[in-house]
C-alpha positions in Angstrom: 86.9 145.6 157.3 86.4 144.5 153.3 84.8 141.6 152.1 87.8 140.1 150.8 89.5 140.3 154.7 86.5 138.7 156.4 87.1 136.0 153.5 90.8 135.6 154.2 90.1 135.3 158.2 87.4 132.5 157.3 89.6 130.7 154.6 92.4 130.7 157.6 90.0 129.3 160.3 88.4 126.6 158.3 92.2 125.7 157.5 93.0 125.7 161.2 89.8 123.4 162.0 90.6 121.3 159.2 94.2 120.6 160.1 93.4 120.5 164.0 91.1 117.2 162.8 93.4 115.8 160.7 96.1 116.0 163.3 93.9 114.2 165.8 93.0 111.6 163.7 96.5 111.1 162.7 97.9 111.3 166.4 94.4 109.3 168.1 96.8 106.3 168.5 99.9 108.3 169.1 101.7 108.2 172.9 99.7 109.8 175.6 102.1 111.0 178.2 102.4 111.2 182.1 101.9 114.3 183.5 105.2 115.5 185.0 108.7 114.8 184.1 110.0 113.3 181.2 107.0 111.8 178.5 105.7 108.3 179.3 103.8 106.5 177.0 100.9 105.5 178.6 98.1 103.0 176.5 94.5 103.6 176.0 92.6 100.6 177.6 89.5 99.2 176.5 86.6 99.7 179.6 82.9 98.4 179.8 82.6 102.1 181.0 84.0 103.9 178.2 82.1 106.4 176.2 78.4 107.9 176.2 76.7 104.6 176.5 79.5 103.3 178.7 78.1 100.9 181.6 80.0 99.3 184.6 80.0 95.7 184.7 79.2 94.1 187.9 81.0 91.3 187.9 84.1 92.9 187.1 83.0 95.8 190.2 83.1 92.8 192.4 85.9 91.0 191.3 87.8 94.5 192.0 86.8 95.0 195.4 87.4 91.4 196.4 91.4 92.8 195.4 91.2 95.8 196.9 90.0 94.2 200.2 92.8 91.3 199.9 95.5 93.0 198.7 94.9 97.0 199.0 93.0 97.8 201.9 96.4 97.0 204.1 97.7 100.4 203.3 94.7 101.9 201.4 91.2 103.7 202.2 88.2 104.5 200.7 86.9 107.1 203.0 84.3 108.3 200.9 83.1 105.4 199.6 80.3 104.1 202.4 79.3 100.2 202.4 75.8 100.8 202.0 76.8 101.9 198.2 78.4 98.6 197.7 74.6 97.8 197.5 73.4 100.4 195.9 72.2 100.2 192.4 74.8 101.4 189.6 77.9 99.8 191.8 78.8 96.1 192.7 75.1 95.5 193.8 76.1 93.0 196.7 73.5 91.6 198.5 72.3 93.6 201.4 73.5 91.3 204.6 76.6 89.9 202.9 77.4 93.6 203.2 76.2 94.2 206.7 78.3 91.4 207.7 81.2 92.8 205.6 80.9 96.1 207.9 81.0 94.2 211.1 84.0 92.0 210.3 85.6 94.6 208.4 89.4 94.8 210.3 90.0 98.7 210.4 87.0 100.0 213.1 85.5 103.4 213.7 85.6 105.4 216.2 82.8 105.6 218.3 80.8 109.4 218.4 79.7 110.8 221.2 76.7 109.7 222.5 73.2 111.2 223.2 75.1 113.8 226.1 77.3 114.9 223.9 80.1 112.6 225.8 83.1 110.7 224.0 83.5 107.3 225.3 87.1 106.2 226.1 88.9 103.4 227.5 92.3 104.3 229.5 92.5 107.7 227.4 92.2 106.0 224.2 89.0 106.6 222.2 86.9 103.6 221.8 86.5 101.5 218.3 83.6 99.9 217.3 82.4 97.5 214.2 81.4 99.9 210.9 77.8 99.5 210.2 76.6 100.3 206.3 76.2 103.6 206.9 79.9 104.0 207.6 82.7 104.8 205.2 85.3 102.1 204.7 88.1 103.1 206.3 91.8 101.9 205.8 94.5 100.8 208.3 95.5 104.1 209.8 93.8 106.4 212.1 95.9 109.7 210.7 98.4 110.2 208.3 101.6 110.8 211.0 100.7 106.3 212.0 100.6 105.9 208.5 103.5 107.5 207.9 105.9 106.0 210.9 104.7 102.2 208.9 105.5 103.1 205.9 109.1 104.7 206.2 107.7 108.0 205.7 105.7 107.6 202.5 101.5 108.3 202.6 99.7 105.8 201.0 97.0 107.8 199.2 93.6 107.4 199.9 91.9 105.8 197.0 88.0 107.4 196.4 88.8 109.5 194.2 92.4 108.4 192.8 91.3 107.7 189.4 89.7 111.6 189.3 93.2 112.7 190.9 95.6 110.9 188.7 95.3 112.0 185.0 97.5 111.9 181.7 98.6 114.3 179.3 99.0 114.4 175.4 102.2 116.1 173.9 102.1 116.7 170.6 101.2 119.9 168.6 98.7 122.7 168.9 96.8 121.4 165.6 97.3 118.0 166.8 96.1 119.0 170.4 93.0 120.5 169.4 92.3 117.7 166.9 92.5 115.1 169.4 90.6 117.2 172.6 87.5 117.4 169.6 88.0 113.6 169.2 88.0 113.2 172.8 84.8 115.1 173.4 83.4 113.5 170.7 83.4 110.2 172.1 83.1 111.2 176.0 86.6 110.3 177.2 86.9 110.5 180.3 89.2 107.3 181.1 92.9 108.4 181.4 93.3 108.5 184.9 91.9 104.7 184.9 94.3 104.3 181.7 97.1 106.1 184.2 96.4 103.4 187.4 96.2 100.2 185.2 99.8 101.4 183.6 101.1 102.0 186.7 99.9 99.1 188.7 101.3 97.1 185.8 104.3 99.3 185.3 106.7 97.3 187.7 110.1 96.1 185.5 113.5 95.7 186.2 115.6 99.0 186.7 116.8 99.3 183.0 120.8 99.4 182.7 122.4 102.6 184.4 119.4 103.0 186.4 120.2 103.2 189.9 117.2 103.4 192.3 117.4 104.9 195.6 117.2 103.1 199.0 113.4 101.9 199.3 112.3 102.3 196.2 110.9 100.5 193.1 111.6 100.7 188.9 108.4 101.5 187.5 108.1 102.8 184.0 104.8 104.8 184.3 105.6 106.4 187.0 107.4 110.0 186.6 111.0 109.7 187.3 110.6 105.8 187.4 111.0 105.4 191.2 108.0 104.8 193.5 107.6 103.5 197.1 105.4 101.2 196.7 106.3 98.1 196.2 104.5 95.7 193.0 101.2 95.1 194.6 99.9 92.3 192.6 101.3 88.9 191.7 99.8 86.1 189.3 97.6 83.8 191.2 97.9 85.8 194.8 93.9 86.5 194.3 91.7 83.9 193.9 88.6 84.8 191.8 84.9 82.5 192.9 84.4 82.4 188.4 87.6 80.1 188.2 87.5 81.4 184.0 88.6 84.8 184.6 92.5 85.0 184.5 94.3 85.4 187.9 97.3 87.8 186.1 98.3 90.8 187.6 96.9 92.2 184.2 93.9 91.2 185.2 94.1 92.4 189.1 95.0 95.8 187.8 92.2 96.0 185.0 89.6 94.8 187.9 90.7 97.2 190.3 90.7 99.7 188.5 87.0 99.7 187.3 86.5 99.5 191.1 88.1 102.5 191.5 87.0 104.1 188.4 83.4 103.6 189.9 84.1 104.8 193.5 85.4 107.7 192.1 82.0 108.5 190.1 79.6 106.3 192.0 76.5 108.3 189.3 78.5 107.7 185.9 75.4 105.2 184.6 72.9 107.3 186.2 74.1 110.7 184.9 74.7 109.5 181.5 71.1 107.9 181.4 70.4 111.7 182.4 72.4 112.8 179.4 70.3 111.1 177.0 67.5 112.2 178.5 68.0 115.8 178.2 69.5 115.2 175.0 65.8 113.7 173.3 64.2 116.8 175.4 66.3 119.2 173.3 65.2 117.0 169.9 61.6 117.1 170.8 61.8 120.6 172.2 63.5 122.0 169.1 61.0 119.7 166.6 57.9 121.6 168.4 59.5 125.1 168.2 60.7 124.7 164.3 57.2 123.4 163.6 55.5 126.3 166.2 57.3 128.8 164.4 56.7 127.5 161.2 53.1 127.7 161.6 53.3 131.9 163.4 55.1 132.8 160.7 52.7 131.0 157.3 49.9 133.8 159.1 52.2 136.7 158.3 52.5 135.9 154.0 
């Protein structure tokens, strides 16, 4: 190839780059959509655990598992979240034997292992229940999916460890837009739009809009795709009360706490692993300083 083609191919790519930025900045505030059916505009929230230095905060972790256990854990789980990590440093940070008792009391049991012969213990052919102990999971109402099924009129109330990593959006717009906006995103570690999905769909719930006709059972919700979802509006103001009476008791406020709850048992090591980050991230700096200066000094023997 001549010079003067290797010159057009670079003038075109710095072009490319240079409009894929401008389209992200242009479009960083534009409508982020739903994934699935028709696009749904779906708002960037603002989260203490946002970003490379993002941080949970504790007292918001708490104040979301206090509505999870009041309001979701009738229909919900969190089978891979264990009470013992409700202690553990990084997450709510509960004290140790509120926990414990927590565990005992907790209403949805487990079922008891077999025992040092290898033997299941039953009680008139059922399997026996006993109270969950820290090193259990916390488990939700049903013991499989056909019960929680046959209460719910056929719909399965997700479990909810992971749902913020499960539930995502996705941005319409185009291809120099798109790759203006994922450089943005990388840029400034986002890694929030599932939690920004939850919080607009817990908070989602409106009337039907006019012409809207919504099937037997189910509920108008505006982020949800196709607008009709089984469950019914979880949250209403005042229905949890909060110990710091300061805080707002709004469903906006429900949603936004539950959702950093959720956000963390979902990635229980965020802090941790972005402390790591940084970490590595100086060892590189250091690493390259010594190797510029290394090489720097090889090379002065050699003039």
């Amino acid at each position: 190839m001549t010079l003067a083609h290797w010159t057009n191919r670079l003038a075109i790519g710095a072009l490319a780059l240079a409009s894929g930025f401008a389209g992200g900045a242009a479009t960083f505030y534009s409508p982020v959509h739903a994934a699935g059916g028709e696009p749904i505009h779906i708002e960037r929230q603002e989260w203490s655990f946002a970003g490379v230095r993002g941080r949970f905060d504790r007292e918001q972790l708490q104040r979301g598992f206090q509505v999870y256990k009041e309001v979701c854990a009738s229909c919900h789980g969190l089978k891979r979240v264990y009470f013992r990590n409700l202690v553990e440093r990084g997450g709510p940070m509960f004290d140790e034997e509120s926990v414990k008792a927590l565990a005992a009391s907790w209403p949805n049991q487990i079922f008891d292992g077999p025992n040092e012969n290898g033997d299941i213990a039953t009680r008139r052919g059922a399997l026996i229940k006993r109270p969950a102990l820290l090193s259990d999971p916390i488990l939700g109402p049903y013991d499989n999916d056909k019960q929680a099924r046959a209460a719910q009129n056929g719909a399965l109330p997700p479990d909810l460890s992971l749902i913020t990593k499960a539930r995502s959006v996705e941005f319409h717009g185009g291809v120099f837009a798109h790759i203006g906006q994922m450089l943005m995103d990388i840029a400034n570690g986002y890694q929030e739009a599932g939690a920004n999905y939850l919080y607009a769909l817990l908070t989602g719930y409106k009337d039907p809009p006019k012409g809207v006709t919504l099937a037997d059972g189910m509920n108008y919700n505006a982020a949800f795709p196709g607008h009709q979802i089984a469950m019914v509006a979880p949250f209403v103001d005042g229905s949890v009360k909060y110990q710091n009476e300061a805080v707002p008791r709004t469903v906006s406020q429900y949603s936004k706490d539950v959702t950093a709850f959720l956000a963390w048992a979902a990635d229980p090591r965020l802090e941790e692993r972005k402390r790591m980050g940084w970490l590595v991230m100086l060892y590189l700096l250091v690493t390259a300083v010594l190797l510029y200066f290394a090489k720097k000094r090889l090379w002065s023997t050699l003039h």
